[in-house]
Structures are given as structure tokens and as C-alpha cells.
N, C-alpha and C positions, 0 to 999 in steps of 0.2 A: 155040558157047561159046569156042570155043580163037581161032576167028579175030576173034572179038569182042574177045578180049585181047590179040592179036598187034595188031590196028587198034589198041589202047588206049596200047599203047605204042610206038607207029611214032614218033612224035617225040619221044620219049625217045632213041631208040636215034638216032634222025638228031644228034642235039648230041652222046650219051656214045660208042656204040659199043657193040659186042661187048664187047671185054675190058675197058672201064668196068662192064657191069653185071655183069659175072664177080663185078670187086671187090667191086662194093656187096655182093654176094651171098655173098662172103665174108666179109665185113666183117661183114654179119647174121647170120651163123653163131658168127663168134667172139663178138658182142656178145650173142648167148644161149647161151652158154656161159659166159661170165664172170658173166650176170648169175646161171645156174642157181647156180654155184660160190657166190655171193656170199649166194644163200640160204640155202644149205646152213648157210657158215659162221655167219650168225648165229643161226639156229638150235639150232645147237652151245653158242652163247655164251651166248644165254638160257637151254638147258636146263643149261646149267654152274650159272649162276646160281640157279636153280630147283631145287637138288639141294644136299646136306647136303655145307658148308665148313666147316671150323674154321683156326683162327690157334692157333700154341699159344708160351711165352712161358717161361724160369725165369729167378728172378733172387734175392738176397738182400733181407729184409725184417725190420725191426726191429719186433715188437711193443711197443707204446706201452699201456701199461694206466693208468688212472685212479687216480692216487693214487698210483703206483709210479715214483721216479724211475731213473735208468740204473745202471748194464749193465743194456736190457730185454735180453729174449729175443730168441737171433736164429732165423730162418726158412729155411727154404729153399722155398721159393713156386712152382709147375707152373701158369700161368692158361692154361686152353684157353678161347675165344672162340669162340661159335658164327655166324660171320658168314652165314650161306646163309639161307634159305627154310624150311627144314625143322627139325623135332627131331634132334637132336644126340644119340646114345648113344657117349660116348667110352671104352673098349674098355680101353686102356692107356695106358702112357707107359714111354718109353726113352730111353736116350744111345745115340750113336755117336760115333765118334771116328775120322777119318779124314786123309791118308792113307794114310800109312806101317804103320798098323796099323790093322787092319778091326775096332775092337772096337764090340761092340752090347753092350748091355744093360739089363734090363727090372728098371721101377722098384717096389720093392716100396714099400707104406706101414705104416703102423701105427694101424689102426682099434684096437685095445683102450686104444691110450694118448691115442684121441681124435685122430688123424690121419687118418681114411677116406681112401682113393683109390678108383683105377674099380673096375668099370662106375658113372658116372654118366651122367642125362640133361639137356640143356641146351637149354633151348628158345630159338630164333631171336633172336639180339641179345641174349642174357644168358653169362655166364662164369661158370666154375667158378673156386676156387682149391684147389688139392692142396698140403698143406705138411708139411713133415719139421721137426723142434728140429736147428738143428745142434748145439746146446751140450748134448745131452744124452748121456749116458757110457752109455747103455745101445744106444740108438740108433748112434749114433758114424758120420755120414752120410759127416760129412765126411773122416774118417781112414779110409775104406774108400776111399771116392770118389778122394781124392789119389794114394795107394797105385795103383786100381787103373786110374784112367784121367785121371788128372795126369800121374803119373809124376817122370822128372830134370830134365825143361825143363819150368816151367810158365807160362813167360811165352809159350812158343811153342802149348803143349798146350791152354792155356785157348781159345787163337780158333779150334780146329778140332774142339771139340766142339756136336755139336747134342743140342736136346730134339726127339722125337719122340711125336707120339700121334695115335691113331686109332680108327676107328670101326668097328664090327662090318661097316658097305654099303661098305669098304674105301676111304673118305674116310682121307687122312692126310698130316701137314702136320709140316715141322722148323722149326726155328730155329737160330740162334746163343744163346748164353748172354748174356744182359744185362748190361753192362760191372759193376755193383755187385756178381753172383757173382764173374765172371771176376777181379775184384780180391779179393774175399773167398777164392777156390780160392787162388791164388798168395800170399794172409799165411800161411795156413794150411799150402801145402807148406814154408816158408821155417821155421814154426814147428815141423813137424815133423822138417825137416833139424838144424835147433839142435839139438834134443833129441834125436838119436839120434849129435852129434856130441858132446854132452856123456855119454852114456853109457860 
């Protein structure tokens, strides 16, 4: 057998040589190696795919009701988006604000006044909306909010905070705040500085 294949490649070796087949022989090694690598990773990328994503989103929203002309209501609106494969149980929602101060924190809602937030469940290619009244005096989302993670500068403060939410199989996703809040956060500190400078 052995010299059946030494004969088989006697005129291979007469045109390339010794250290010609070395290479090839190298060459076949690295080229399964790259190829095992190359499995692997999409592998990965499909089971990413194939596993529970979400997208999540805040921004300011004006309710439009029928029959009722303006000042409508305004919103403060959390869409988490369940883009994956899978059902969706979305856990919570949070701010961060970063970097100079590391603040977190966890967004309560107001189910008794008809505001539910999580745990919800969201199946594959559908959205949730979570929404807060900013205009309501009992609530007061937004004069905490300003206060506590606005702050002095809020033309600088509004682009560094995100919305955060996640899921119980520790899927979880941030965002920026969508320019309509960002501008509604910044009337709102500018209204709050008036009035505590007419005080």
C-alpha cells in the first residue's frame, strides 16, 4: 500500500519537490482550519438569530383623541420590539446615564391609573408600548426625571442617556432617547429653571 502511493506520486514530486509538497500540506491544514473556524462562526450567528432579541425605543407622544381638539395629552411612550424567533417576556425597563455619573435607574409605571408596564409577553414581530401622562400632577414623571437625571446642563445630559429593557433569559437591549423626548426633557428643565428663578 505505502509503495503503491510513493509510485502514485513519483511525478508530482519530480515537477514540485520536497518542500513544494511541505507547502501544499500546509496550505491544507491552514485551509481546514479556517474553514472549521468559519463554521463555527455562523453557527453562532444563526443561533443568535434563533434566540429571543428585542429593540427597545422612548420617545414623546401626543395623544389625538376623537372629537377632542389640542393641548391633547402628552405621553411619555417605552416600545420594546421583539425582533428574534422566539417569545419575548420583557422583565423591566431602565435609564442610565452615563459618563461622568453612573446613574441607573428602574422604571416604575402606574397600572391603577391605567398605565401597566412589565412583565409583558411579546410574540415574534409584535411590540409593546409602556406609557407614563407626563402632564399629570400626580405622576409628575417629568419633574422627577429633570431633577434627577437631567440635571444643570440638559442640552448635554439629554444625548447621554439611554432606555434599557430586558428579559427574564437575560436578552437585553439600550437605546438613545428619540430626538422628540430629548427636546421635550430640555423645554421642561428650561421651564423648571424660570420657575424656581422667579421664586
Amino acid at each position: 500500500m505505502l509503495n503503491w502511493l510513493l509510485h502514485a506520486i513519483e511525478p508530482v514530486q519530480a515537477v514540485c519537490g520536497a518542500w513544494c509538497l511541505h507547502f501544499w500540506e500546509v496550505v491544507g491544514v491552514w485551509f481546514t482550519g479556517l474553514a472549521t473556524f468559519a463554521a463555527v462562526v455562523v453557527s453562532l450567528v444563526l443561533a443568535r438569530r434563533e434566540g429571543i432579541r428585542i429593540k427597545v425605543s422612548a420617545g414623546h407622544r401626543l395623544l389625538v383623541q376623537a372629537g377632542a381638539g389640542p393641548p391633547w395629552p402628552e405621553l411619555l411612550v417605552i416600545t420594546v420590539r421583539n425582533v428574534g424567533s422566539r417569545r419575548a417576556v420583557v422583565e423591566g425597563a431602565s435609564w442610565r446615564r452615563r459618563p461622568w455619573s453612573k446613574l441607573h435607574g428602574y422604571q416604575e409605571f402606574a397600572p391603577t391609573m391605567g398605565y401597566p408596564g412589565p412583565p409583558a409577553t411579546i410574540e415574534p414581530g409584535d411590540s409593546r408600548d409602556f406609557a407614563l401622562p407626563l402632564g399629570d400632577q400626580q405622576v409628575q414623571w417629568g419633574e422627577n426625571f429633570v431633577r434627577d437625571f437631567v440635571g444643570r446642563w440638559p442640552r448635554i445630559a439629554v444625548h447621554l442617556i439611554r432606555v434599557i429593557a430586558w428579559t427574564p433569559s437575560g436578552a437585553r437591549r439600550s437605546a438613545f432617547l428619540e430626538p422628540s423626548l430629548k427636546q421635550w426633557l430640555v423645554a421642561k428643565a428650561k421651564s423648571m429653571q424660570h420657575a424656581q428663578a422667579g421664586q
